[in-house]
C-alpha positions in Angstrom: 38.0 -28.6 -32.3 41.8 -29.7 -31.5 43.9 -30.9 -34.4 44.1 -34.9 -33.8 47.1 -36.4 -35.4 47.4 -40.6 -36.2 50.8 -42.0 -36.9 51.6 -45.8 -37.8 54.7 -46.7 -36.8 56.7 -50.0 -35.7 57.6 -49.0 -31.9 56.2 -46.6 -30.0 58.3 -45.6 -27.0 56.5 -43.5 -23.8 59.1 -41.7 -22.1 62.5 -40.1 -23.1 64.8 -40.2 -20.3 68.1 -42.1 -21.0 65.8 -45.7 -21.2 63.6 -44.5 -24.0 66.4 -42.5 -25.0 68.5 -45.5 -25.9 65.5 -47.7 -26.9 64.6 -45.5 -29.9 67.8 -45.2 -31.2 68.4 -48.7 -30.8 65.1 -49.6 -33.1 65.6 -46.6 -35.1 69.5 -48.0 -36.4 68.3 -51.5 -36.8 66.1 -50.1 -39.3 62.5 -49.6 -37.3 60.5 -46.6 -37.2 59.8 -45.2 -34.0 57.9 -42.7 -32.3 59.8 -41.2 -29.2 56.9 -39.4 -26.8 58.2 -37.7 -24.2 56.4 -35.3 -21.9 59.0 -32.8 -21.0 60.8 -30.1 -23.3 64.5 -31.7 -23.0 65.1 -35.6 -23.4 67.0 -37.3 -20.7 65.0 -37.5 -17.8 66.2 -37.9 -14.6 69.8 -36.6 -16.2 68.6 -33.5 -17.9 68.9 -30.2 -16.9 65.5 -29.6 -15.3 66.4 -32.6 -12.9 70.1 -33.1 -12.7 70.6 -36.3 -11.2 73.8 -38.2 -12.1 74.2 -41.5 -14.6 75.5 -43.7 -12.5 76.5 -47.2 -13.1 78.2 -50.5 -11.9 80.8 -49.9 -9.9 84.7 -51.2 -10.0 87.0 -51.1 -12.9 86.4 -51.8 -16.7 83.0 -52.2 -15.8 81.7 -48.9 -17.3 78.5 -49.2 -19.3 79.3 -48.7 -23.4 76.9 -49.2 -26.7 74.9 -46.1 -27.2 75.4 -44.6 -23.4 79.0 -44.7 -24.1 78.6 -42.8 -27.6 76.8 -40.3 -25.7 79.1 -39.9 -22.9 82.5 -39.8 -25.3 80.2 -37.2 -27.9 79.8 -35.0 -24.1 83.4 -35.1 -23.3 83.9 -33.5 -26.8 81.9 -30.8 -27.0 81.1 -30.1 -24.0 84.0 -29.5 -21.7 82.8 -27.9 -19.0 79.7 -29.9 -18.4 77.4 -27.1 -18.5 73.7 -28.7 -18.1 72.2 -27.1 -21.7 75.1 -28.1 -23.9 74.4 -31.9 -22.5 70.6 -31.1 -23.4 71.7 -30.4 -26.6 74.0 -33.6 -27.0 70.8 -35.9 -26.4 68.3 -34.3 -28.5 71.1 -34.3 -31.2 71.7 -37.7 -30.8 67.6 -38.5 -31.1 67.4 -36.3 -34.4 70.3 -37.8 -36.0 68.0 -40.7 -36.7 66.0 -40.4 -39.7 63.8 -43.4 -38.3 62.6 -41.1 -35.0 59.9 -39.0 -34.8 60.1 -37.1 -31.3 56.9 -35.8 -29.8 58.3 -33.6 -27.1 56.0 -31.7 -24.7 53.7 -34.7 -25.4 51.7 -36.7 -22.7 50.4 -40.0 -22.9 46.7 -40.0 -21.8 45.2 -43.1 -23.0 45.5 -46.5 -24.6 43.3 -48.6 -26.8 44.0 -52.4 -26.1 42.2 -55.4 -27.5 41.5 -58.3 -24.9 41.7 -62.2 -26.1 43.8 -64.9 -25.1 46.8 -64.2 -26.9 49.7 -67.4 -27.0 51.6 -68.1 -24.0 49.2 -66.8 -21.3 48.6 -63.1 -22.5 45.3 -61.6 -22.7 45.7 -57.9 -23.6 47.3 -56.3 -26.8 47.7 -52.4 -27.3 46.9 -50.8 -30.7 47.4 -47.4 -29.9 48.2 -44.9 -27.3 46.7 -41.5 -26.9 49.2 -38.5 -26.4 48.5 -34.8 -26.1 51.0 -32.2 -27.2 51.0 -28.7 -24.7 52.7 -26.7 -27.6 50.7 -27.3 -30.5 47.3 -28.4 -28.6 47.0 -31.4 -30.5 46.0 -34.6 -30.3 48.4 -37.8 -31.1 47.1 -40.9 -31.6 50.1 -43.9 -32.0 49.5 -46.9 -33.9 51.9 -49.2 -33.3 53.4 -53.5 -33.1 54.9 -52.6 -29.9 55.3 -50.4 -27.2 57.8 -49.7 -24.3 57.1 -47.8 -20.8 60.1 -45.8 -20.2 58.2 -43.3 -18.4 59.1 -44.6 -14.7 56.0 -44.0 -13.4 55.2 -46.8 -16.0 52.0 -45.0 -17.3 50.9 -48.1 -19.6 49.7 -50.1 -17.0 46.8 -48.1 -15.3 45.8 -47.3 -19.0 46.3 -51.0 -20.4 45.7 -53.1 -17.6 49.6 -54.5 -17.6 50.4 -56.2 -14.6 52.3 -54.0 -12.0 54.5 -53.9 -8.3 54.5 -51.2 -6.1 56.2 -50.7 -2.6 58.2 -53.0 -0.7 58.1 -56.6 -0.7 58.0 -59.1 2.5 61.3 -61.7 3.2 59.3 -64.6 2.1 57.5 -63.6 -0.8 61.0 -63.7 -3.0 63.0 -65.4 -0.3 64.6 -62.1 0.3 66.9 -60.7 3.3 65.0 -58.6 4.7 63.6 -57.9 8.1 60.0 -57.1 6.9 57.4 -59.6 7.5 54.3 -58.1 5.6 54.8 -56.7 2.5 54.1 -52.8 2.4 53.4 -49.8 0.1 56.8 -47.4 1.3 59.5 -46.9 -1.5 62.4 -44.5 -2.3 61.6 -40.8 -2.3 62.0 -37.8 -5.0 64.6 -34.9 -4.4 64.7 -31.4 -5.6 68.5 -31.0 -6.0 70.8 -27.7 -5.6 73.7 -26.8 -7.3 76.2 -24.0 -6.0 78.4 -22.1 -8.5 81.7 -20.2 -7.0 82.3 -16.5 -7.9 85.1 -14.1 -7.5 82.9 -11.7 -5.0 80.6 -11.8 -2.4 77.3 -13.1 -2.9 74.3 -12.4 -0.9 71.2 -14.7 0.0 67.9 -13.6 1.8 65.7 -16.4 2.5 62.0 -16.6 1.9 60.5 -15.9 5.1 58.0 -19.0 4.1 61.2 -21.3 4.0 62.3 -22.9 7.6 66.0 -23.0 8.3 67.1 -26.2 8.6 68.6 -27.5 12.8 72.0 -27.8 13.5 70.5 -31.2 14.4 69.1 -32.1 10.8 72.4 -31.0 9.5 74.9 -33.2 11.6 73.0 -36.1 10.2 73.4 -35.1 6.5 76.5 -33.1 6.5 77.5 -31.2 3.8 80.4 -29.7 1.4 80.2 -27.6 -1.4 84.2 -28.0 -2.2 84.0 -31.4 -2.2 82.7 -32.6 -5.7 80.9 -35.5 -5.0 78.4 -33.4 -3.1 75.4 -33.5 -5.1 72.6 -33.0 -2.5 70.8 -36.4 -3.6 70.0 -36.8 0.1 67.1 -33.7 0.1 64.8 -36.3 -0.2 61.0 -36.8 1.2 58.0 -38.5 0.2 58.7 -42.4 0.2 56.0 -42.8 2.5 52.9 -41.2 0.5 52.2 -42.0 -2.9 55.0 -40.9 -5.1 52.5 -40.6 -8.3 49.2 -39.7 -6.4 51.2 -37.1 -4.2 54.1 -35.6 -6.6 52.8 -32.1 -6.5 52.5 -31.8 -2.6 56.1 -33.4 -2.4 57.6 -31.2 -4.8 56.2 -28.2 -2.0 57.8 -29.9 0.9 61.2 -30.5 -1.1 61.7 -27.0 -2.6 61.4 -25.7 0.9 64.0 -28.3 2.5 66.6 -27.7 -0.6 66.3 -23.9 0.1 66.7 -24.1 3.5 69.9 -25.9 3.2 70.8 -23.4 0.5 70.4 -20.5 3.6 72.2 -22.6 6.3 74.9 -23.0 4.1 75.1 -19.2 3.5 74.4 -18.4 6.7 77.1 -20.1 8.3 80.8 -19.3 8.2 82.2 -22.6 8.2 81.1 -23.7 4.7 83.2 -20.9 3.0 80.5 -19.7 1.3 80.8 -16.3 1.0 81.3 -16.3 -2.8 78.9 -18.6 -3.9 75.3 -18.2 -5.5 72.9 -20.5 -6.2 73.3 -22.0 -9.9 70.0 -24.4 -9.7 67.2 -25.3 -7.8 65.0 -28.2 -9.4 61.4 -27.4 -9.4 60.9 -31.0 -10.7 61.4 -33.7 -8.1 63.1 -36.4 -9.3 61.5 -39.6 -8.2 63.7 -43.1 -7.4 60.3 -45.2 -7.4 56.8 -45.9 -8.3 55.7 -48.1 -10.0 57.1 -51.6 -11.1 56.0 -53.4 -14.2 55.5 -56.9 -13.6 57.5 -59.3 -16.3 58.3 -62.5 -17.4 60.3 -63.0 -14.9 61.1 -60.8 -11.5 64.9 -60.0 -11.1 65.6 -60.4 -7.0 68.1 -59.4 -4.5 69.0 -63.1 -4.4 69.6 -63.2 -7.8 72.3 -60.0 -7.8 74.1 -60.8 -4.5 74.5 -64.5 -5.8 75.5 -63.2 -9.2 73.5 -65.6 -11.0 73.9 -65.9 -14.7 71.1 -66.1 -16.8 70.8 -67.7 -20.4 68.4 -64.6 -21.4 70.9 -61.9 -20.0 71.1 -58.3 -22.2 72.5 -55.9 -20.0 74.4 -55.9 -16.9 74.1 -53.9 -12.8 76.9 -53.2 -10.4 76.1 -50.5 -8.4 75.1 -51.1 -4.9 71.8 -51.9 -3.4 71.1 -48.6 -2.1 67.7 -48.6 -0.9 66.7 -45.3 0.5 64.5 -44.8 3.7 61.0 -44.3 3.0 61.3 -41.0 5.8 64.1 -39.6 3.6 65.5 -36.6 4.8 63.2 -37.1 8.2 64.5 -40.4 8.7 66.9 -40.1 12.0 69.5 -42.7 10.9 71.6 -42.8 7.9 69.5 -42.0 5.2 70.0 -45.2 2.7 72.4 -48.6 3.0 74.6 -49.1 0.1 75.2 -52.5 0.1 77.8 -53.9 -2.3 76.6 -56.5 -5.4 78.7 -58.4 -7.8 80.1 -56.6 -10.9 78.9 -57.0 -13.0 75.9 -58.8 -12.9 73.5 -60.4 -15.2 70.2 -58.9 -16.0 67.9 -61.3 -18.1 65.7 -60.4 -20.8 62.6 -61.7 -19.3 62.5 -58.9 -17.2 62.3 -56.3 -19.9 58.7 -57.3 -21.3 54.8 -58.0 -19.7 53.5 -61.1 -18.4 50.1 -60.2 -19.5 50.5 -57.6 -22.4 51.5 -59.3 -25.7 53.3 -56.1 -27.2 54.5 -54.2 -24.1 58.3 -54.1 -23.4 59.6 -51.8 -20.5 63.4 -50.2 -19.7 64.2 -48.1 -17.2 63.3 -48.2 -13.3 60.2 -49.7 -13.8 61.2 -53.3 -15.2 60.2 -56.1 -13.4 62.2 -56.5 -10.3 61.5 -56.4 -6.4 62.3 -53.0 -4.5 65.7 -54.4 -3.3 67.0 -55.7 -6.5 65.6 -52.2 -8.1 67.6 -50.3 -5.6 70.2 -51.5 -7.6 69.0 -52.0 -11.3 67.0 -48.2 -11.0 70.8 -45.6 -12.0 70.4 -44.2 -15.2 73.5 -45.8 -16.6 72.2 -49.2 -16.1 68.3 -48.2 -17.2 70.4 -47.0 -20.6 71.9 -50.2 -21.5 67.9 -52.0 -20.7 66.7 -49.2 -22.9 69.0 -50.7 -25.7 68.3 -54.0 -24.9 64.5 -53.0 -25.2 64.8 -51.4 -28.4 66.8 -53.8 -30.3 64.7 -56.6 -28.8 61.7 -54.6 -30.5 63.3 -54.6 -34.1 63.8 -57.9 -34.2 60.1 -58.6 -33.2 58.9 -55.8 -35.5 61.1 -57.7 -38.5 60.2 -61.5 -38.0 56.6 -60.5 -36.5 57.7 -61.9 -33.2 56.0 -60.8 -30.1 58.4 -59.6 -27.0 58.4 -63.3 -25.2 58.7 -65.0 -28.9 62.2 -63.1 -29.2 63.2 -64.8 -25.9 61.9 -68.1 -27.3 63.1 -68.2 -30.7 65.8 -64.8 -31.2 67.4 -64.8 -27.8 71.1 -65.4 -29.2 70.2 -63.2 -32.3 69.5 -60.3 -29.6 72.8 -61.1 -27.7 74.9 -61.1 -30.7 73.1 -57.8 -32.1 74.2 -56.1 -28.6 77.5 -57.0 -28.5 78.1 -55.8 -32.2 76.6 -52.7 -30.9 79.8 -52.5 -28.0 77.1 -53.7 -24.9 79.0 -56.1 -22.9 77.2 -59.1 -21.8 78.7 -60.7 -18.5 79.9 -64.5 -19.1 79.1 -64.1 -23.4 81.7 -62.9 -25.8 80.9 -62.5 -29.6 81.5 -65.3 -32.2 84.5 -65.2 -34.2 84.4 -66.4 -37.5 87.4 -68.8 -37.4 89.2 -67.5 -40.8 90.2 -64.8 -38.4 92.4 -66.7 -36.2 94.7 -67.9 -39.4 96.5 -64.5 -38.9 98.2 -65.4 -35.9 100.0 -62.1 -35.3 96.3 -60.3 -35.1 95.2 -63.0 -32.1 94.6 -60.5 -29.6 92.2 -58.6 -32.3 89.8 -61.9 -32.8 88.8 -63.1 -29.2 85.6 -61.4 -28.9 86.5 -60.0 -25.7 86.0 -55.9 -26.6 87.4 -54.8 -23.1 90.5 -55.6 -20.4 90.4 -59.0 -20.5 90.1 -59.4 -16.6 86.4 -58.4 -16.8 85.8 -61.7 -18.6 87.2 -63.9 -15.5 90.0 -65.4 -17.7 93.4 -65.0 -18.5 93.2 -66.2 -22.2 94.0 -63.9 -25.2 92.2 -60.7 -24.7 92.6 -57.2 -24.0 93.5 -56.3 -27.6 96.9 -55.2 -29.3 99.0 -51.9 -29.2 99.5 -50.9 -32.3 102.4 -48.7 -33.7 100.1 -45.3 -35.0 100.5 -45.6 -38.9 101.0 -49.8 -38.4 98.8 -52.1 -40.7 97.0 -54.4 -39.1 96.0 -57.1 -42.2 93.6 -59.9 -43.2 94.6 -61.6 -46.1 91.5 -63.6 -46.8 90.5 -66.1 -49.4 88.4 -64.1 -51.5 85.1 -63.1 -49.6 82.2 -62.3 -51.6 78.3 -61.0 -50.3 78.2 -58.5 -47.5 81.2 -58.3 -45.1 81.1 -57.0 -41.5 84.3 -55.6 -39.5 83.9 -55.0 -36.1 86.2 -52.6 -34.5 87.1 -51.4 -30.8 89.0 -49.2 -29.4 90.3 -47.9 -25.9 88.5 -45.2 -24.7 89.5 -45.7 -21.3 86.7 -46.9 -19.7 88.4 -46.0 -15.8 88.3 -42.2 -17.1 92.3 -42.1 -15.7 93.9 -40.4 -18.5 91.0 -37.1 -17.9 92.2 -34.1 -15.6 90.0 -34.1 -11.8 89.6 -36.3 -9.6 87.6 -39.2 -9.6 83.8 -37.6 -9.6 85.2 -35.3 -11.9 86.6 -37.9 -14.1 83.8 -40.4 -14.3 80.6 -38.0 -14.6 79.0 -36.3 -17.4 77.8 -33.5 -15.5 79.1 -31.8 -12.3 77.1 -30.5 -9.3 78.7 -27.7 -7.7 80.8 -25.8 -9.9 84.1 -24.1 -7.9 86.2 -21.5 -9.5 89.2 -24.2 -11.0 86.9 -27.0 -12.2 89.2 -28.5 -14.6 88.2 -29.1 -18.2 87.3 -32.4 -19.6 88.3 -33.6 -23.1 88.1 -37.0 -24.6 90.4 -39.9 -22.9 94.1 -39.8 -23.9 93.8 -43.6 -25.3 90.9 -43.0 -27.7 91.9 -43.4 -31.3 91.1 -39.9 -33.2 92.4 -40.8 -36.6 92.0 -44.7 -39.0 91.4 -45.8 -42.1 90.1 -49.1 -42.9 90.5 -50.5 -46.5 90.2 -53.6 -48.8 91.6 -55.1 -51.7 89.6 -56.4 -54.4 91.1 -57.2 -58.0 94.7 -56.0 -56.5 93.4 -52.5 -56.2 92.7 -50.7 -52.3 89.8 -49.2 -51.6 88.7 -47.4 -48.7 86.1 -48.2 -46.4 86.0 -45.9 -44.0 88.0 -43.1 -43.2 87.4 -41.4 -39.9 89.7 -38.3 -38.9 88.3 -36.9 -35.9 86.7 -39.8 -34.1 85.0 -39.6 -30.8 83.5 -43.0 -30.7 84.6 -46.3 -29.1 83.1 -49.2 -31.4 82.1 -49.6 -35.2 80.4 -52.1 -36.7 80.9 -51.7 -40.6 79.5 -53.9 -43.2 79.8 -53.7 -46.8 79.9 -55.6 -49.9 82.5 -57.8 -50.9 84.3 -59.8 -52.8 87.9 -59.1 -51.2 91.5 -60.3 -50.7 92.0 -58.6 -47.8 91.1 -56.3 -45.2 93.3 -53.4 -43.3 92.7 -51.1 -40.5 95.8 -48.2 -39.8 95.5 -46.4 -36.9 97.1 -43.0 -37.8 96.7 -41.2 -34.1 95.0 -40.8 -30.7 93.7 -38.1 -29.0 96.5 -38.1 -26.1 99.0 -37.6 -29.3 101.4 -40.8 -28.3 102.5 -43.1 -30.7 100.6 -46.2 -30.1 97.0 -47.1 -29.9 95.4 -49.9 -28.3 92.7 -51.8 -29.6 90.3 -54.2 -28.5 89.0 -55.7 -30.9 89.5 -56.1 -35.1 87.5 -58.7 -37.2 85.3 -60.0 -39.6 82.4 -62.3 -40.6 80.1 -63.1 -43.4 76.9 -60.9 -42.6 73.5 -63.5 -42.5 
């Protein structure tokens, strides 16, 4: 008999790629215990280093994703300089078991789900009460007790076991009012690749192909051309399988890709042009990494028409900007080019709605499985993106697991409390801003601190006061309050270059985590020139200082302090930056009475 373990817990999140990733930390710091499951040894999903697909995000300038993705991202540029894949690994679990509210179940499958039909308020008819999970290490048994759950797992595993309403494949123009050619609606999506990464040596380095594996054409290879020296070459393109059952058929997928990604490895090699000589193969993924399955179906289904017109939404809690890049079903077969990349607004508004079941009371979803149609997931599905919905998700779920709010009750009656805990948190919100308390603005020289607006101020489509104050390193930036008593919050951003300019590379280099192909110079990263390293922040109570926080080798962009009062005034002093200049800027320094 295998060991059966129950745990009761507040949120139970399935799946820990950078979605669920985000989601239970989220819960976890707003004070909700969670259980992470996540099927795999190493946390991060599609990003980690059994996969290796990049976080991407929306695209144009000051538009880079920050809250928990950005803590992340900063925390890699830090200790991890030259990107190597386990050190990244690392950097995520750490980040998961630095919360004493978490308790990770790695290795751990979810296999089952308990639900209790009954018509539940505002049209539901299905509650979960637990999930069943087994563990391939230990060979036990999990069972999860919980208020709510979230799918992160992409394949969105909850709904085959619970009965949650789901999408799958490719919708027709007129069932969303779409543009798109197709007249019926059909069951092709976006296929999975099994990616290769090259590594540059100082000698020469054979290869001798399996004689299993085909060589690719010269033919196949005009049409996806390729470039290990050029660092935005990350193979995404060895792709196959959108036109089968991505779920149903994973396995025999994975055993056409790893086939095509070493036959491209052995053109390569075999072929004098490419320069390849020194190079040996530094990864081949034996886990495809999928772009599409399926969809849960929400509140409310985000559409193509709804990004490209960049509509804003009362409910929004995260934001998109990369293109739609829908992928042909054919992949790497198809005989054109192999996706289109059309451009979207950014950023653009993402509503809540989306993010939770139209049937299942307690089931919220992050990741590329929320509730959107294929062409507005083309978009929505990059990992920087599914991050901010998993941190949306998971402080949506500690508000319901606090006031005993279901997901759609938050929308109905904590919507504004959800917006205001995100942006505390350093999410940006298109077309919101946080509330200022308004004894703030009677220090007229600290203006630019108090606007609410925590990045350049052209991302807010104004030209009002904005875009934060450089300060003089060692400069005292003071409130001198009437005397605040209860419990005090001081919200503080910096600049940690959110364009990536001040980092060594170029562009690719600059603005991802990880690298692909790995050539003999790569530079190495370190954290943006701008970012404060050193501050204090202090009060005055009685005519005596006291310190608040002192921070002397900060990596992180935001803080959102609180603590008890009464005071006569507060002071922040940044001391130095991590490009060693003599000023800092900063977004964004104020306060509030904490409800």
């Amino acid at each position: 008999m295998l060991k059966d373990v129950s745990i009761n817990t507040g949120f139970c999140v399935i799946g820990g790629g950078m979605a669920g990733l985000c989601a239970a930390i989220a819960a976890a710091r707003h004070g909700t215990k969670v259980v992470l499951i996540h099927e795999r040894p190493v946390p991060g999903g599609n990003a980690s280093s059994e996969i290796r697909m990049w976080i991407c995000g929306a695209q144009g300038r000051d538009n880079r994703e920050t809250g928990i993705i950005e803590e992340i991202m900063l925390e890699n540029l830090y200790r991890n300089p030259t990107k190597n894949f386990y050190i990244w690994d690392s950097i995520l679990l750490d980040f998961v078991r630095r919360e004493p509210n978490i308790t990770l179940l790695l290795n751990t499958t979810c296999i089952d789900a308990a639900v209790e039909p009954g018509d539940y308020p505002y049209g539901r008819d299905t509650k979960i009460t637990c999930v069943r999970a087994y563990q391939l290490t230990t060979q036990r048994f999990y069972t999860v007790h919980a208020q709510n759950f979230a799918d992160c797992s992409g394949d969105s595993i909850l709904a085959p076991l619970t009965g949650a309403l789901f999408m799958y494949g490719r919708e027709s123009a007129e069932e969303y009012g779409e543009q798109t050619d197709r007249t019926e609606h059909d069951n092709n999506v976006m296929g999975s690749s099994c990616l290769i990464q090259g590594r540059e040596t100082t000698s020469y380095v054979p290869f001798i192909p399996s004689e299993t594996t085909p060589p690719l054409t010269d033919e196949e290879v005009r049409r996806r051309p390729m470039d290990l020296y050029n660092s935005a070459e990350n193979f995404w393109y060895l792709e196959l399988g959108g036109n089968t059952d991505t779920i149903d058929n994973a396995e025999e997928t994975r055993d056409e890709l790893l086939p095509l990604a070493l036959g491209a490895w052995g053109y390569i090699k075999s072929h004098p042009g490419y320069r390849s000589e020194n190079w040996e193969l530094d990864f081949l993924g034996f886990l495809g990494a999928k772009r599409e399955s399926r969809r849960m179906k929400g509140e409310y289904v985000l559409t193509q028409q709804d990004i490209s017109s960049d509509k804003v939404f009362e409910d929004t809690v995260a934001f998109g900007g990369w293109p739609l890049d829908d992928h042909f079903p054919g992949g790497y077969r198809h005989k054109g080019p192999p996706n289109t990349a059309i451009p979207t607004p950014a950023p653009y508004c993402i509503p809540y709605r989306s993010l939770y079941s139209a049937n299942v009371v307690n089931l919220f979803f992050a990741g590329r499985n929320i509730s959107a149609t294929h062409i507005a997931l083309s978009s929505t599905r990059v990992m920087a993106t599914c991050s901010l919905l998993g941190q949306a998700v998971g402080t949506a779920a500690s508000i319901s697991c606090s006031s005993g709010s279901t997901p759609h009750e938050v929308y109905l009656h904590h919507i504004s409390e959800l917006q205001e805990l995100l942006m505390n948190d350093d999410c940006f919100l298109p077309h919101f801003s946080r509330k200022i308390d308004p004894e703030c603005l009677l220090e007229p020289q600290l203006a630019p601190l108090c606007s609410g607006k925590d990045r350049p101020n052209r991302i807010y489509g104004d030209n009002g006061t904005g875009s934060g104050y450089i300060a003089a390193n060692g400069e005292e930036l003071t409130y001198h309050v009437s005397q605040l008593s209860g419990s005090i919050s001081v919200h503080i951003v910096f600049d940690s270059d959110l364009n990536r300019d001040t980092l060594p590379g170029d562009a690719c280099e600059r603005t991802h985590a990880t690298r692909a192909n790995t050539v003999l110079d790569a530079p190495q990263m370190r954290l943006p020139s701008t970012l404060c390293k050193e501050f204090l922040l202090t009060a005055v109570t009685g005519g005596e200082k006291r310190e608040i926080l002192r921070v002397d080798n900060n990596r992180r962009r935001s803080f959102h302090v609180t603590f008890n009062g009464p005071v006569e005034s507060i002071t922040l002093v940044p001391v130095s930056n991590w490009g060693g200049s003599a000023f800092t800027r900063i977004f964004s320094f104020d306060y509030s009475l904490k409800n």
